[in-house]
Structure formats: C-alpha cells, structure tokens
N, C-alpha and C positions, 0 to 999 in steps of 0.2 A: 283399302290397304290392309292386308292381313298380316298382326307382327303376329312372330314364331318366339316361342318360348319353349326349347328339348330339354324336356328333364334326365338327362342318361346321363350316364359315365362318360363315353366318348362320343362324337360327332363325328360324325361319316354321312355325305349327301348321295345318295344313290341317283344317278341317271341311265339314261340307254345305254346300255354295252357296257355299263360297270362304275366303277367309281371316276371321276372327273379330275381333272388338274389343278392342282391347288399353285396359289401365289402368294407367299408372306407378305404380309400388309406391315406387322409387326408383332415379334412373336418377344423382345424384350431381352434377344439376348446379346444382343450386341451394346447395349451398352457399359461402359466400364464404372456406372456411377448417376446417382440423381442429378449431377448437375448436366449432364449429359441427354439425359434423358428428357429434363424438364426443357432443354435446347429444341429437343425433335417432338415435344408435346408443348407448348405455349400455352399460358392460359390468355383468355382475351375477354378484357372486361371483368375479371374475376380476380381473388388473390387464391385461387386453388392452390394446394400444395401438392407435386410429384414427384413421388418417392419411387426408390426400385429398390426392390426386395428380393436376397436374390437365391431363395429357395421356400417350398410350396406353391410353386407355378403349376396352370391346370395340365394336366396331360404326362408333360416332363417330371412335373417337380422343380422346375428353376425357377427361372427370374422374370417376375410379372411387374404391373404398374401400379402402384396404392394411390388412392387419390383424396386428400382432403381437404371442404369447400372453406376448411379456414374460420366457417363460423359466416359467411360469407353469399359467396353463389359458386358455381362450378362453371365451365368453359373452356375447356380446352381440345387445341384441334391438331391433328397431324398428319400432314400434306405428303401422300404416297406418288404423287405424280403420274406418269403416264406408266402404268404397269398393267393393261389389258392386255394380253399376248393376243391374240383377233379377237376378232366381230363377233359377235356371238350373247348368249344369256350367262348370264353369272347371280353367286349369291355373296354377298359377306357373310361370314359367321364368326365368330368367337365367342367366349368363356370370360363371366363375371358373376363377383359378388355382390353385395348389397348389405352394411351393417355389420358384415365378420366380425369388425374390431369396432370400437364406438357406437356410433348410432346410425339410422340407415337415413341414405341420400333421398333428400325427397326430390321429387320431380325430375329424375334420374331417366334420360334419352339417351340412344346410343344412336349416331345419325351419319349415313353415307352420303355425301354427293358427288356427283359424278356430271361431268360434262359441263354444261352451263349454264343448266335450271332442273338437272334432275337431284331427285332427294328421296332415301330411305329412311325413315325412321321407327324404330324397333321402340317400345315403352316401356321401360323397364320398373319405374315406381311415379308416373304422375299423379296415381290416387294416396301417395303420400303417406303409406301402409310403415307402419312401427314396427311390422313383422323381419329382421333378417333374413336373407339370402345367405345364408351359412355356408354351403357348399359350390363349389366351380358347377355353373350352371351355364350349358350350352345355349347359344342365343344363332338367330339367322333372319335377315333380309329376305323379302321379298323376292321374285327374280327380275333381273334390271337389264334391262338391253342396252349393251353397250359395244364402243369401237374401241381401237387404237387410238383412237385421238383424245377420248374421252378421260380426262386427268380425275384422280379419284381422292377424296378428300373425306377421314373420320373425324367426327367432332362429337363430344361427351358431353353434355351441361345435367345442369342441376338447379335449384332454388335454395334458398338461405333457408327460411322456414321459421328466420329467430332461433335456431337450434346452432351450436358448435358442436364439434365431432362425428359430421357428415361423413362417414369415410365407405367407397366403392372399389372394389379391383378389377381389370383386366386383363387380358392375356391370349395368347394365342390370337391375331387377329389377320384373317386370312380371307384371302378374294379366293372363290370356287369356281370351274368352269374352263370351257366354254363346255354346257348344259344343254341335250338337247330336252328339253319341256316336254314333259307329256299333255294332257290335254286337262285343263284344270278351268274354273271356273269361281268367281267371290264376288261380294260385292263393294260396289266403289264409295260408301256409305260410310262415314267415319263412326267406329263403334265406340268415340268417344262422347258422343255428341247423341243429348235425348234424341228420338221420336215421339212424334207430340202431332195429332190429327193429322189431314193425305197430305202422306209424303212420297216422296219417288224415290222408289228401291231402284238403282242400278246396277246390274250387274254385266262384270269384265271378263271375257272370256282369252286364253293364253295355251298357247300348246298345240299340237294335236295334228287335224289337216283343216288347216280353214278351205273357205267361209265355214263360218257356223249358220248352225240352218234355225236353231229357238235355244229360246231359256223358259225353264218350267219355276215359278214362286211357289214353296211351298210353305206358307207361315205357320208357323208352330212345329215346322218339320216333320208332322205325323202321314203323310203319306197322303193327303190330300192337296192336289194341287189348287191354287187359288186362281193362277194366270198365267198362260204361256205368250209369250213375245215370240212370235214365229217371222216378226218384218226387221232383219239385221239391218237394212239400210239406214234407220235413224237410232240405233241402240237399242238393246235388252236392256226396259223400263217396266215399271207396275205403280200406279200412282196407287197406293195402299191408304185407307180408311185406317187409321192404330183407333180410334177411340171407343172399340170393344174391349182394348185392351189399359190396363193403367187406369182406370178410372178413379180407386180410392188411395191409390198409391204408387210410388214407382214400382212397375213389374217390368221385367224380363219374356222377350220372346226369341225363341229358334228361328231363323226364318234358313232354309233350305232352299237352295241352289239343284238344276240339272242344265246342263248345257249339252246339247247335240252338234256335233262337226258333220263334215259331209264325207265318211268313210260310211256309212256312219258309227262312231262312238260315243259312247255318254261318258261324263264326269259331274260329279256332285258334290257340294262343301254344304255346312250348317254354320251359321254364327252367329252370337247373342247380342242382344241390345237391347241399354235399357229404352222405356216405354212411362212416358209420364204424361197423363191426362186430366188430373187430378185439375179440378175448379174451373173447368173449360179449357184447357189447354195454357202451353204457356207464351208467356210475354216477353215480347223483344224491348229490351230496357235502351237502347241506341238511334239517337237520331243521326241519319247522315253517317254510319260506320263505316258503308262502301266509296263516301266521298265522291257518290254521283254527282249530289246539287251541293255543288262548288259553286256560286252566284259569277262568280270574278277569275275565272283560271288563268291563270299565270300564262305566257306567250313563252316564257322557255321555262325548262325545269330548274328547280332552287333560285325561286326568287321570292321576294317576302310576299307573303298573300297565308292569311289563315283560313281555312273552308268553315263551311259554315254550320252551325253548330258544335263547335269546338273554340275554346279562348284558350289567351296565353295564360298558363300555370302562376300564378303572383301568388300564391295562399296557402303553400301544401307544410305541412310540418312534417314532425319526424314519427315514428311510431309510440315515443313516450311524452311526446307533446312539445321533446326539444326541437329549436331551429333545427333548419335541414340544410345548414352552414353552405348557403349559395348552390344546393345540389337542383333547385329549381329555376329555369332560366329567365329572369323575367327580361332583361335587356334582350330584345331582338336584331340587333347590331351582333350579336353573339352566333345566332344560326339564320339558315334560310330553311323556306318553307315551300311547296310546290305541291300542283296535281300533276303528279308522274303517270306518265302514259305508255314508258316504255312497256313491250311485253314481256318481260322476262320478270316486272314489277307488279302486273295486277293479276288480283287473283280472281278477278269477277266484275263484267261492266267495263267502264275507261278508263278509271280514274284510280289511283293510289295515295295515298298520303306520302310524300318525301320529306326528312329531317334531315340535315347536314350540320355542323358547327363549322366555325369558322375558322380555320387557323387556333381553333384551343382544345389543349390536351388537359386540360384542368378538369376537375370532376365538375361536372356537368350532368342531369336526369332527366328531370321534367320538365317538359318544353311546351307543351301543350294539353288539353285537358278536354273531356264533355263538357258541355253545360251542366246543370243537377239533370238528373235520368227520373229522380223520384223528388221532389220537393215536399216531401210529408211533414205528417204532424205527432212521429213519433213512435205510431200504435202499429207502423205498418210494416210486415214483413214480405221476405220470397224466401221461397224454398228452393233448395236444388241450385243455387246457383250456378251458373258456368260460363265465365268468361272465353272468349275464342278468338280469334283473327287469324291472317296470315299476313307473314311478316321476314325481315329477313337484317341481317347484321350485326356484328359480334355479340353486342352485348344490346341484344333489342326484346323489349318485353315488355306487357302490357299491367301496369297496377291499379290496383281499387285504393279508391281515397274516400273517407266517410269524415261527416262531418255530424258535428252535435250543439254547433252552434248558429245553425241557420245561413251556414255557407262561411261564414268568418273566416274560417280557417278550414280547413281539409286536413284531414291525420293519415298518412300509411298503414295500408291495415295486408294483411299477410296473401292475400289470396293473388293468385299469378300467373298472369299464361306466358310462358318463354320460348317464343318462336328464333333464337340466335343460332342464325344459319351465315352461310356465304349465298346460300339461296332461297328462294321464297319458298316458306313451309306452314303447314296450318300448327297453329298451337292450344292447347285448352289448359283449363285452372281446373282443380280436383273443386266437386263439386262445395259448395259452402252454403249457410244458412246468412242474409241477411236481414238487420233490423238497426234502421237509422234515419234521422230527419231527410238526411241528403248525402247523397254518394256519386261519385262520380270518375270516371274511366281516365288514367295519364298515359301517355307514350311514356318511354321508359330508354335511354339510350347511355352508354359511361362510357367515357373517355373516346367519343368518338370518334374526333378528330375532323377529317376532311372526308371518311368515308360518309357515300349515303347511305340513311337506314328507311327502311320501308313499311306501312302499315296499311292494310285493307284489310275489308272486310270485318272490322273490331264487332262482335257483339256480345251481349251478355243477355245471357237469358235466365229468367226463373219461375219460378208457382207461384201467385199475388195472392194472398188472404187477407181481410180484415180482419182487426180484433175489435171488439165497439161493449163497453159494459152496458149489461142490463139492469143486472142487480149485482150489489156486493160482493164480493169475490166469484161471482159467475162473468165468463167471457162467453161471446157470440162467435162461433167464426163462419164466416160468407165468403163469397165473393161477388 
C-alpha cells in the first residue's frame, strides 16, 4: 500500500480527459458549532475533544475541524454513507495539520473504509516525529474500487503517548472520481515493517490494458534488474536474499518496480524499506500470534475458551506502578472468548482471536495477555522493536507490558500498535529499544460493550544481543 503525502498549495488529481468529480465527504462548513460537529464526528473509546474553528480553513480560509486527544488517545469516525455516484476508481484526499497549536499527535492515521472489509490508510505520524506539520498539508488515498453500494466511512485515531496537548486539524475532505487509472504498478510489502533475510517482494499492478504480461525487481533501483516474473498466473513475486544488505545496522534500500501490460506499456514506481540484518537476522518474540494451535476451539464463536499460549491478564498495573482500578479483566463471566473463523476476521491461516464483553459498558482493557516472550536475567536487550497485528474495533490495540519483578506484576509501558477500525487493518508500534526481565503482549479493548473486537496475526519483533561482562566496566556484545 502506497500512502501519498502532496506537499502543494492546492490539490488537484489529474485523470484521463482532465480533472475528475469530486464528492464532499466533509468540508466543515455546515456546521453551526462544536457541538454539532462533535455529533457528526464521535469519538469512540477515546475522550478526544472536537472543535470548529471557523476560519483559517485549508483552501477557503473557513471552517476546519481541531482535534485534541485530551491527554488521552484519539478516535473519531464520521459516517458518509452511500455517496459513490457509480462503479468506478476513486481517491479520498484532504488537508491536515499535525502540532500547529500544542504538541503534535502521535500515531496520527487518517483511515477510509469502504464497503465491508475494505480499508485505506494514509500515515500521517506513527514514527511519533516531534516535528510539526505547521502548514495545510494535502494528503490522498490509494485508489480504491468501489460501487454504489459500497457505504464509505472516515476514521482519525491517534495514541496517548503520556503527552497532553496532542492537537491535529482537518479539512476539506473529499471523495475523487470515478478515475480512469492509468497503468501503475507498487509493492504490496508493508513499508512499515523490517526486511530481515528472503523475503517475497510482491508486487500489485492497476490501470492500463490488462493482463499484464511481467514485473522487472530492481533492488537498489540503479537500473540493474535482479528478476523478472514473466508467469502472471500465480502473481509478480521475487523471493529476495536482503542479507547483503543491513548487516551492521539498519540500512535503507530502493527497490524499483516495471510492469509491462499487453498494449504494450510500461510503468514504474521505486520505494524505500528499512533493511535490518544485524546479529543474524531478527527474532519473532510471539508464540501462537496467528492463533493456529488453538488445542480446544470453541464449536461456536464467543464462547469461553483461552488459545493457547496466551492467559487471562490478573497482574498488569498502571504505568506509575498504581492499581489499574479494575481496567484489567480478571473475572471471565465478564467477556467471552473465541477462535473466529469468520472471513472478514482473519488476516492469515483460520483462526482469529475474538474478545466480546458482556453486557458492560464500564471501563474494561486487558483481557488477555502472552505468556513472558523473554524470561531473562536482566542483561538482555532487542533492538528495533516493532510490534504489529491486524485487528479491527473501536477502540482495539495492542500493549507491551514489562515486568522487573520476575513476572509479579506487569507495568504499562508506552509502546503501541492501534489497529481501531470498523474493519480488519494491519497496525504497527514506532520502532522501540527493549531491556527487561520479562515483557509480555496485552489485547487492549475500552468500553467495548457487546461489540466483537478482533486480533491476528499479533507479532513483535526485534535484534537480540547479549551483554555478558568480562572485565570491569568492559561489556561483550554477541549474539
């Protein structure tokens, strides 16, 4: 998935035959007032606050949407309903800030979905950058195939961070289309997410005159092709060796796209990834994340049954070592638990993790946990970490819990993937350094209710090094 990030003044999509038809999603000016506003934007699971403000709007100069997470998390969604005029490609775009006023929103997505399992998401600050977005900064979607049927839905979130005065703006938010595509070509390879020894480059071809007849890999983009896929029948793949590259540390590589259609024309994209190889490659910290070996699966979905390598949450505290005033569930009379099979739930394999609460709207979070991932002895670190899953529900997201007292207790520590969709979406934590006896992975769900929340695929990955003394203030590091 490729986000767009247009640095211009104005936003204008160019298609065949000229500029394309635009649809207001929500341009802010209709409302008479924030309480109004905050009606047709809900936050869910979050105590965002939404403001209208009702001049310095992008474009016009009027009336935008200020958003702040309260000191909190961010989540808020507003429901455009069936506004495709036909069948056809389209893009979302709009215009936001990031920090103008206060400090900037970490973990800051801007996320379309559409239909019944489709999902765009644009990234606006997950690597959790200090830097402001000071200026109305044009933003755009993917292009997304859609119908008349297909109901279209914006949702905003963010992360707490431990920070108050998280504050974002947007504006102008507008469906583009119907788009005819010219012929374009990317890979389907999350550029959130290392490369770490063979891996399978996929790449997605869109536009043009199909079939496509190959895809040309060219790593490092210098004009040297490494592998063409000339058999469309089973996809443009390149199972790629990285470990020339990244050896002593994270490095960056170009990898360069050609797609051939059958007029014939070409199209070609480049795009960066980080590349870490460092100490042989890295370590998947997750046992049972995709929740294949489940020993006991449930006969219908949300019935008590916990998978295996995962226990109920009894121990997690707060992030300053206070109680975590009943936010952890230990009574399982409270929720139900299931290996969801629907498909609209798993992201990989059969199986999904389902959470549900029972009839309570009380604040409710951690329901279930890893076993310890690392049961050390103190000395031992990863680098690079990066939490990941896909996941889907208002307020659904995955926390690191560490512990320093041999599992006793578990503490909240900041790092966070927030996958809180209506639909299932892959989510990642900005990378992080770990060093603790024992840490271990929570679901994450608030005030859920009667909705189910969804998790696959959980993993966490990082660099493992020892530290081991030899002499006096001299360290070793191995691995």
């Amino acid at each position: 998935m490729i986000q767009r990030l247009i640095m211009c003044a104005a936003l204008a999509v160019l298609v065949v035959g000229g500029l394309s038809a635009q649809t207001v999603i929500d341009n802010f000016e209709s409302y008479p007032g924030s309480t109004e506003l905050g009606t047709a934007w809900p936050h869910n699971g979050s105590w965002a606050n939404r403001y209208l403000v009702t001049t310095g709007g992008a474009e016009d100069n009027l009336q935008y949407m200020q958003i702040d997470d309260a000191g909190y998390s961010l989540n808020v969604t507003h429901d455009a309903g069936l506004i495709v005029p036909a069948d056809g490609y389209y893009r979302v775009t709009a215009y936001y800030t990031n920090g103008r006023t206060g400090v900037t929103q970490y973990g800051l997505e801007f996320k379309v979905a559409y239909g019944t399992s489709g999902l765009e998401t644009i990234d606006l600050n997950t690597a959790n950058s200090e830097t402001p977005v000071s200026t109305w900064t044009a933003i755009e979607t993917d292009l997304m195939e859609l119908t008349t049927s297909d109901a279209i839905s914006i949702q905003i979130t963010g992360t707490a961070g431990a920070r108050s005065g998280q504050i974002s703006e947007f504006d102008q938010i507008i469906l583009v289309g119907p788009i005819t595509p010219a012929l374009e070509v990317s890979l389907t390879n999350d550029p959130r997410e290392y490369l770490s020894g063979t891996v399978t480059l996929t790449a997605e071809a869109l536009g043009g005159t199909a079939p496509y007849t190959q895809v040309e890999f060219d790593i490092n983009d210098d004009g040297s092709v490494e592998h063409t896929d000339n058999t469309p029948g089973d996809g443009f793949t390149y199972d790629w060796d990285s470990s020339a590259i990244g050896t002593q540390d994270v490095a960056t590589v170009t990898i360069g796209l050609t797609v051939t259609d059958s007029v014939p024309d070409t199209a070609s994209s480049a795009d960066d990834y980080p590349v870490d190889n460092r100490f042989n490659g890295r370590t998947q910290l997750v046992t049972n994340g995709g929740f294949e070996t489940w020993s006991a699966h449930p006969s219908a979905e949300f019935v008590d049954g916990v998978p295996d390598n995962w226990v109920v949450f009894e121990n997690a505290i707060g992030a300053n070592g206070e109680d975590p005033a009943g936010y952890n569930v230990t009574n399982m009379t409270l929720y139900r638990v299931a290996a969801s099979a629907s498909p609209e739930n798993v992201a990989d394999g059969n199986y999904a993790l389902g959470i549900e609460f029972i009839n309570s709207d009380t604040v409710q979070r951690y329901a279930l946990r890893t076993e310890n991932l690392f049961p050390g002895t103190g000395v031992a670190s990863f680098l690079d970490c990066i939490i990941s899953y896909w996941g889907k529900g208002g307020s659904n997201r995955i926390y690191l819990f560490r512990s320093e007292d041999g599992g006793a207790t578990y503490e909240w520590d900041t790092p966070v993937a927030n996958a809180a969709s209506t639909v299932l979406n892959h989510a990642f934590s900005a990378p992080f350094i770990l060093t603790s006896d024992n840490f271990v992975l929570s679901t994450h769900m608030f005030n859920g209710g009667n909705e189910p929340h969804i998790w696959d695929e959980v993993s966490m990955t990082g660099n493992q090094f020892l530290q081991t003394a030899v002499d006096e203030g001299v360290w070793n590091l191995y691995h």
